[in-house]
PLY file of the C-alpha trace (Angstrom):
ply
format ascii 1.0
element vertex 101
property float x
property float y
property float z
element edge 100
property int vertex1
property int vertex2
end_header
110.09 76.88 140.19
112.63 75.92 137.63
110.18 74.46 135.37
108.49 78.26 135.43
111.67 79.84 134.57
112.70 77.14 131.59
108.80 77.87 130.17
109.83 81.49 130.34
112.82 81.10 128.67
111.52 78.84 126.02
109.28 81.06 125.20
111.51 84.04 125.34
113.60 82.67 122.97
111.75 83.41 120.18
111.70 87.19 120.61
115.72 86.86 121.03
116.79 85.19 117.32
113.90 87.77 116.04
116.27 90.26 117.59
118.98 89.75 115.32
116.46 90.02 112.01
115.39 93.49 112.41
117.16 96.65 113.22
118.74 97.72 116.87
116.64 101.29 116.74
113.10 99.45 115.73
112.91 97.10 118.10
113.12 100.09 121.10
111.07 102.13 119.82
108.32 100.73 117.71
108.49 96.74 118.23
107.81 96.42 121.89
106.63 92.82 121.24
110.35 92.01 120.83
111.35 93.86 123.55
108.91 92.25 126.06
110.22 89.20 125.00
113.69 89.40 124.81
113.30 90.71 128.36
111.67 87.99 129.89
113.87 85.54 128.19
117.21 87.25 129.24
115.97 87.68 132.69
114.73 83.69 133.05
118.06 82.14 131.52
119.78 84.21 133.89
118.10 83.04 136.73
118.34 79.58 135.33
122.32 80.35 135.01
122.20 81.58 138.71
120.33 78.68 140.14
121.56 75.80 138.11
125.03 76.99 136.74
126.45 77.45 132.63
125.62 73.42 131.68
122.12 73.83 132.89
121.18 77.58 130.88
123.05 76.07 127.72
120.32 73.17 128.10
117.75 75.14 128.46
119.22 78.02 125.39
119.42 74.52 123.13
115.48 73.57 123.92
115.04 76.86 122.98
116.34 77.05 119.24
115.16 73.65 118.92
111.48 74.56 119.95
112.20 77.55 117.46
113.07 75.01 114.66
110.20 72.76 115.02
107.70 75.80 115.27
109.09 77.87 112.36
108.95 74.84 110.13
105.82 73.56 111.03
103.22 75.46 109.36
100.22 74.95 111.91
102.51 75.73 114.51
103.79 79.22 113.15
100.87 81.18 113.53
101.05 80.79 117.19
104.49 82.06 116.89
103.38 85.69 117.91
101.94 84.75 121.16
105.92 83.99 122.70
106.65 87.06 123.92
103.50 87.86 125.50
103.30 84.30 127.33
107.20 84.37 128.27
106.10 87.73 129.88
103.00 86.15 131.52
105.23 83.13 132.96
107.82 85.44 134.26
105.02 87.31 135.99
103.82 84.10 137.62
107.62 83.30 138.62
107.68 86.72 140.20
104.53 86.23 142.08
104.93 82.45 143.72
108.86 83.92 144.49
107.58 87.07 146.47
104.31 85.44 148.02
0 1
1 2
2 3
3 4
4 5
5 6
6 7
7 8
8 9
9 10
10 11
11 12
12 13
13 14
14 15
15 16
16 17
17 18
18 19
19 20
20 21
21 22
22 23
23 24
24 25
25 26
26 27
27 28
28 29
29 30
30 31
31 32
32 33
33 34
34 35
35 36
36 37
37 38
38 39
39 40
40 41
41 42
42 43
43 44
44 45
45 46
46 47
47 48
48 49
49 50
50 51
51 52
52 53
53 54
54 55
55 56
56 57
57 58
58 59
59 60
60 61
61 62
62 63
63 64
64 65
65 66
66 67
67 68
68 69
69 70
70 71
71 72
72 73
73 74
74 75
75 76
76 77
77 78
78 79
79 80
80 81
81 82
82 83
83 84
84 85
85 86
86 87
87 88
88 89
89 90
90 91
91 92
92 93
93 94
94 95
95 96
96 97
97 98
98 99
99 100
């Protein structure tokens, strides 16, 4: 189950440094790719904080700029950059659903 959440976060974690590049008002109201993301992401690495403690969602914040750095710089890499959100959304979704069945 932690595995899920780490993917989700991971994932997630590109939406959130994308947060900071744009402005507050277009990322409610016209970029809901960002906000999907940024969602999932805040959600998961608070879960991860809940279940594993502060060491263990810095670990997981760290494989997440990391991941970031090798995908941004990697040019056959960054087109599959805009697919984040939607998976960290779609691994959330599966958390949610093995947690309540």
């Amino acid at each position: 189950m932690l595995l899920i959440l780490v993917a989700c976060a991971v994932l997630g974690f590109f939406s959130f440094l994308d947060l900071f590049e744009g402005s507050w008002g277009k990322v409610v109201s016209e970029d809901i790719h960002l906000t999907l993301g940024v969602t999932a992401y805040l959600f998961a690495i608070g879960l991860i904080c809940q279940q594993s403690g502060l060491i263990g969602a810095s670990v997981v914040t760290l494989l997440g700029w990391l991941t970031n750095d090798v995908v941004r710089k990697t040019p056959e890499l960054a087109r599959w950059q805009w697919s984040a959100a939607p998976m960290s959304a779609l691994v959330l979704l599966i958390y949610v659903c093995i947690y309540v069945a």
